[in-house]
N, C-alpha and C positions, 0 to 999 in steps of 0.2 A: 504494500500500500504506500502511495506516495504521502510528502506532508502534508501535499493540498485536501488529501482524505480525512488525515486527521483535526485538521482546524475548520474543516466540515461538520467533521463530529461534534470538535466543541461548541460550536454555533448553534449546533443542532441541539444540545444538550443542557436545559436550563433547570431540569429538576432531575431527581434521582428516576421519577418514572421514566422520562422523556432519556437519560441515558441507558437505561436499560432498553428503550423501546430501539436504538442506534444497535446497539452490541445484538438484538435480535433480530434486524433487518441484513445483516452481515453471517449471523449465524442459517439463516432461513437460503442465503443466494450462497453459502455453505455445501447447500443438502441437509443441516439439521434441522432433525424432528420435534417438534416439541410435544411433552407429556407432561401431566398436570400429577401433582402427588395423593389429588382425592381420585384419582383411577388406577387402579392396578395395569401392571405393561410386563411384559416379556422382552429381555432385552436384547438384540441379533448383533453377531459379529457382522464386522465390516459395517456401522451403523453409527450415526453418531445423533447426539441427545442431547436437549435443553430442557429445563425446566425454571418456573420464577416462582418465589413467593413475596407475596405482595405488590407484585407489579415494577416493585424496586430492587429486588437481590436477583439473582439469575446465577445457575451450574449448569457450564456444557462441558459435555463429555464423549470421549470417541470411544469404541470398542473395537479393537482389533480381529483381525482374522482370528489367531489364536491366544488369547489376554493371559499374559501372566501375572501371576499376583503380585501387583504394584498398581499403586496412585502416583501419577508427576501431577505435583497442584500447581497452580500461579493461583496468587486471589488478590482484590483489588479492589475498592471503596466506589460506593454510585454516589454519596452524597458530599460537599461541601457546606463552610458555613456560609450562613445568609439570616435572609428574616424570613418568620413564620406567619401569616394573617394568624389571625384568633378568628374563632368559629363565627362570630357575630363582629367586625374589625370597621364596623361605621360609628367615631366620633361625632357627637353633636360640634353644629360649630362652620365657622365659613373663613377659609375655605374647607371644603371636607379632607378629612383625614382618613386614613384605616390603619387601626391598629392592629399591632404585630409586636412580635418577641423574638428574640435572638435567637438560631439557632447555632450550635455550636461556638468556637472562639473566634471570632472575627476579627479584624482590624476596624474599629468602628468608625473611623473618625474616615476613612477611603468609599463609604458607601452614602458619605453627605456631594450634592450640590453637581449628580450627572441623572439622566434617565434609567427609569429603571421601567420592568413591566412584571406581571407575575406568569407564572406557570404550573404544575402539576395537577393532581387527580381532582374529579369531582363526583360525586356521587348522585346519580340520577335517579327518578322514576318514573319509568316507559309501562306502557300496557303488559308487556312480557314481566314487569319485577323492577328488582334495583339491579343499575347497570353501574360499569363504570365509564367514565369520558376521559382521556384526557385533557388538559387545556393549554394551549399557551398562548398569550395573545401578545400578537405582532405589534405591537405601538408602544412610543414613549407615552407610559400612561401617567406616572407617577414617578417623585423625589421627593428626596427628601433637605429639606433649605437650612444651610448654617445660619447662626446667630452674625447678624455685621459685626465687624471688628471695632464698629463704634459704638456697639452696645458690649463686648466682652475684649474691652482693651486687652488681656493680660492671653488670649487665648494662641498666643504665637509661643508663650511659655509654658503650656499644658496644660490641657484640659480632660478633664474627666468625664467622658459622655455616659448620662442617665439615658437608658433606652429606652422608660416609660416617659422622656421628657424629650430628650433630644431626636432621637429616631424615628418620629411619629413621621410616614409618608404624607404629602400634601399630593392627593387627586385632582384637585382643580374647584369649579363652582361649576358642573353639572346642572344646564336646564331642564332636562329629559331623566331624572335620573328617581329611579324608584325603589330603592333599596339595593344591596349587593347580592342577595340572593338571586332580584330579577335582573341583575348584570350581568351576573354568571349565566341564567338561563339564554340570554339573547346573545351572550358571549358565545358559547357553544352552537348556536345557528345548526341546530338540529332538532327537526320536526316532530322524533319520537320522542325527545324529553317534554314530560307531562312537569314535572317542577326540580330542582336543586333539595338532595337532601343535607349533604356532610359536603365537606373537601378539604384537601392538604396542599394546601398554596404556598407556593414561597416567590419571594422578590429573587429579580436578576438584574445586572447587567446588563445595560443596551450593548455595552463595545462589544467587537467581535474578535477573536482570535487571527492575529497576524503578523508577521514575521515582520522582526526591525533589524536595526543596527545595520554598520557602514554596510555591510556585507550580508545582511538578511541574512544573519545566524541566530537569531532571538526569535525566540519566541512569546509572545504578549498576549495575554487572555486569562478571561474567570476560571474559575473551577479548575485551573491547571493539578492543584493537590484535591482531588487527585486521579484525576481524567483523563491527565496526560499520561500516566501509567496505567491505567486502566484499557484504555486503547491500545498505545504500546503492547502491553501483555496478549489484549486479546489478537492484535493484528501478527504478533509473531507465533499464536496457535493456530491460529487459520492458517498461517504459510507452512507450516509445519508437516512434513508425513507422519511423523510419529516412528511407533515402536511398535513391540509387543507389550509395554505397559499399556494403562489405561488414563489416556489425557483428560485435564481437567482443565476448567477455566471458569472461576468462582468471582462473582461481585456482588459484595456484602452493602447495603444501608447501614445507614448508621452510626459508622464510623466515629462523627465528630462530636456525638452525644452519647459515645460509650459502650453500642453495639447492644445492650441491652436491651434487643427485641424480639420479637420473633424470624425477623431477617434481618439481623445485626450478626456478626462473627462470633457473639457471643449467646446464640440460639444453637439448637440442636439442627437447624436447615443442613449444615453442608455433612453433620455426622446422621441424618435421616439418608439423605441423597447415595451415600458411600455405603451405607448399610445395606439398602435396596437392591443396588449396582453387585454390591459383593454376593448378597446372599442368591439371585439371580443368576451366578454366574462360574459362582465355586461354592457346589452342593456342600463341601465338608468345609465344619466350624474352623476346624486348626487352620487351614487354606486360606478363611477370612483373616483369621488376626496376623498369621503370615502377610500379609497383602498391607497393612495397615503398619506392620512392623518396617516393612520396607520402603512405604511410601515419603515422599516430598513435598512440603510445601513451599514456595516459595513468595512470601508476600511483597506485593509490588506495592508502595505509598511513598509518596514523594521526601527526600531529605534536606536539608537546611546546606546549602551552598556559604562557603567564610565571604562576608558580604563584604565591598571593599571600600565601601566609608566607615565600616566598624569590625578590621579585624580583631580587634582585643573581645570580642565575644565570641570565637569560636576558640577550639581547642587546640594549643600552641603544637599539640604534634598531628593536627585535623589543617588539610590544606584541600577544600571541595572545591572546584571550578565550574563555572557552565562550560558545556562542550569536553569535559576532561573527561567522561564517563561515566556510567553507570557507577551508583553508591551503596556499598554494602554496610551496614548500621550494625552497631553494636553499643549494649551497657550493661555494665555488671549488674544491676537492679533488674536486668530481663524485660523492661520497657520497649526493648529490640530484642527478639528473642534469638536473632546468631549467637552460634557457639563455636570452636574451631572446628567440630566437622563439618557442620552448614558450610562456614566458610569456605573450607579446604574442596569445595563441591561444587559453591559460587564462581571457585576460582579458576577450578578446570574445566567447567561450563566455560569462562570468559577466555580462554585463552585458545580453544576450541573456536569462538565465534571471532577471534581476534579484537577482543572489545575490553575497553582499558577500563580496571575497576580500581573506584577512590574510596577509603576506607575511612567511616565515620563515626566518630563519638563526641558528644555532650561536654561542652567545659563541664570539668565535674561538681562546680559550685552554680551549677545554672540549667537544671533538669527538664529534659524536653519533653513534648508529647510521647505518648505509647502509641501502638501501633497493632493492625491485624497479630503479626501470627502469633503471640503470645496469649492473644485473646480470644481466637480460633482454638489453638492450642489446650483452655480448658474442658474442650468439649468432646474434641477429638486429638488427640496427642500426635504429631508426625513428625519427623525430622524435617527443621524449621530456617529460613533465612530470612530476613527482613533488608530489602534490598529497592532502591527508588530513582527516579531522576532529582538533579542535582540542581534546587530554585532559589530565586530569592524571594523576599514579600510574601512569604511562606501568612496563609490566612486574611490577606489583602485583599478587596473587592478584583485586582487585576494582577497578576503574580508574572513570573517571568520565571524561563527554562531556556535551553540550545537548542538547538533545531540537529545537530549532530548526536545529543542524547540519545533521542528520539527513535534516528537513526538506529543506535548503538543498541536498546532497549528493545527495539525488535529484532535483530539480529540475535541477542542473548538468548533471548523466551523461545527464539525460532531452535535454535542449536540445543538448548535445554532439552526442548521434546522430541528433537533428534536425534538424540545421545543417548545410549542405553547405558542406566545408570543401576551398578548391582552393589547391592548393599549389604555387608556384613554384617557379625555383629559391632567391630570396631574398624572395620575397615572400607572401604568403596572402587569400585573398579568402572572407569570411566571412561568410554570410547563409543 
């Protein structure tokens, strides 16, 4: 896939549904099949499978001619932070407002004073039942307005933004305008919805995803952590022939608010999925946990690049660059769950793919985010790396990557699922 594919994707991609629905329009021109987990399936070699729950997590998977017991995982986050509408989000008041709440850790002060518009699911009722929709709507509909610097002299020295105060979006003064309920219904311009029940909206970004710098090596755009590894991972499985293991390719919600869902990394979704797949396919128990014992995850989430107006916050033996290569994460707190074998597996994967790997950890008085596979990891335990492209602005309304990473991060994930990887008990044979 070229880069003009993937900053397609991102454009396309303004809510977790709306990324999942990308990564299954690619899966579907694939040849994969999709199967819902409230129906029972049978599952055939030479055949490959997706399944979602909740509209927003998605595992696809290939079955070989002859599958030996092993799982190769990539897995990779559908959501970023942003704002959340509240279920009822109409402020008395003129101009109108709609409230919202923060999701996830943001950069608050980067999502005042550009367009924004909303997007994700709604909940409908048609003659057939409750359906779902979902929605994005095309227009700068809504921002949100800083305080003038003549009303907050001191605000070039830091400010603290309250997000029941300061965050509040300003929609305009609407003369046609009948509640948000019947906005959404006429939003959706379809005939079967009888009225709007629920929905999970969130604010986006108007910018789009586009390459800068002298040399158009930058990459610029939302949602980069963590959709540009998302993509990445998924575009170098689809290149991929495989093996005689069993390919996977997992994208978790929830990410940013702890995974604590039912399609978060920290649900039973991706050890339901492997359980199915296994017991379907090696009649005998030991054969399962065999399979489980051997398997790989490799979690893809973006890492913090040493920024270069403030290197005294990265870590004096951490040198991450855009364009330097894929980053493999590590912290003795298990916040990145690499260990030296992970690594030692990273690394002959990359050298395999000829793709240069820069190795990352946390000043150690300055503790970062956690990440999937330590958090996956609860549920289902597998030999684990945590490995990402290399940003800055890391939670920014607009963040920044290399357009080389990119590059680099498909080559990796491609070469990963085409390298038979045999696993000891302490040892790995790699080729």
């Amino acid at each position: 896939m070229s880069i003009d594919h993937i900053l397609a994707q991102l454009d396309r991609s303004h809510s977790p549904f709306h990324a999942v629905k990308e990564c299954v329009k690619d899966l579907k021109k694939a040849g994969f099949i999709e199967w819902k987990e409230t129906f029972p399936i049978s599952f055939e070699a030479e055949k490959s499978y997706f399944v979602m729950r909740n509209q927003s997590s998605l595992i696809a998977f290939r079955i070989p001619v002859s599958p030996k017991p092993q799982f190769k995982l990539v897995s990779a986050h559908s959501d970023s932070p942003t704002f959340k509408l509240k279920p009822n989000p109409d402020l008395p008041g003129n101009p109108l407002r709609w409230n919202v709440e923060p999701y996830g850790g943001m950069i608050m002060s980067t999502w005042l004073d550009r367009p924004l518009s909303i997007a994700g699911r709604v909940m409908v009722r048609t003659e057939k039942g409750i359906e779902t929709r979902l929605l994005d709507i095309d227009s700068d509909l809504l921002t949100i307005p800083n305080v003038a610097i003549h009303m907050n002299r001191e605000i070039n020295k830091g400010y603290s933004w309250n997000p029941a105060v300061d965050l509040i979006p300003v929609v305009g003064n609407p003369k046609n305008y009948d509640g948000f309920y019947s906005f959404l219904k006429t939003s959706l311009n379809d005939p079967t919805v009888l009225d709007v029940i629920s929905h999970d909206l969130f604010l986006y970004t108007r910018e789009n995803a586009r390459l800068v710098g002298l040399e158009q090596d930058l990459v610029s755009s939302p949602r980069l952590d963590d959709l540009s590894s998302a993509y990445t991972a998924l575009n170098g499985f689809l290149n991929a022939k495989g093996t005689d293991a069993i390919d996977v390719f997992a994208l978790f919600d929830n990410e940013e608010v702890g995974s604590l869902t039912r399609q978060g990394a920290d649900s039973t979704f991706l050890r339901d999925v492997l359980k199915r797949v296994s017991a379907d396919l090696f009649k005998d128990v030991s054969t399962r946990k065999v399979a489980l014992a051997r398997s790989i995850n490799l979690s893809v989430d973006n890492a913090h690049a040493n920024h270069p107006n403030h290197p005294e916050l990265s870590d004096k033996t951490t040198a991450i660059t855009l364009n330097g290569g894929i980053v493999l994460k590590y912290n003795a707190a298990q916040k990145y769950t690499t260990d030296a074998f992970a690594s030692a597996i990273v690394k002959e994967i990359a050298q395999l793919a000829h793709t240069s790997v820069q190795e990352y950890t946390n000043r150690s008085d300055l503790p970062g985010g956690s990440t999937l596979g330590n958090i996956s990891n609860a549920q289902t335990s597998l030999i684990s790396a945590d490995i990402g492209l290399p940003q800055l602005a890391m939670h920014s309304a607009v963040e920044l990557c290399g357009r080389e990473d990119i590059e680099s991060m498909i080559r990796f994930i491609q070469t990963y699922f085409d390298a038979s990887i045999d696993v000891g008990g302490s040892s790995v044979t790699i080729q």
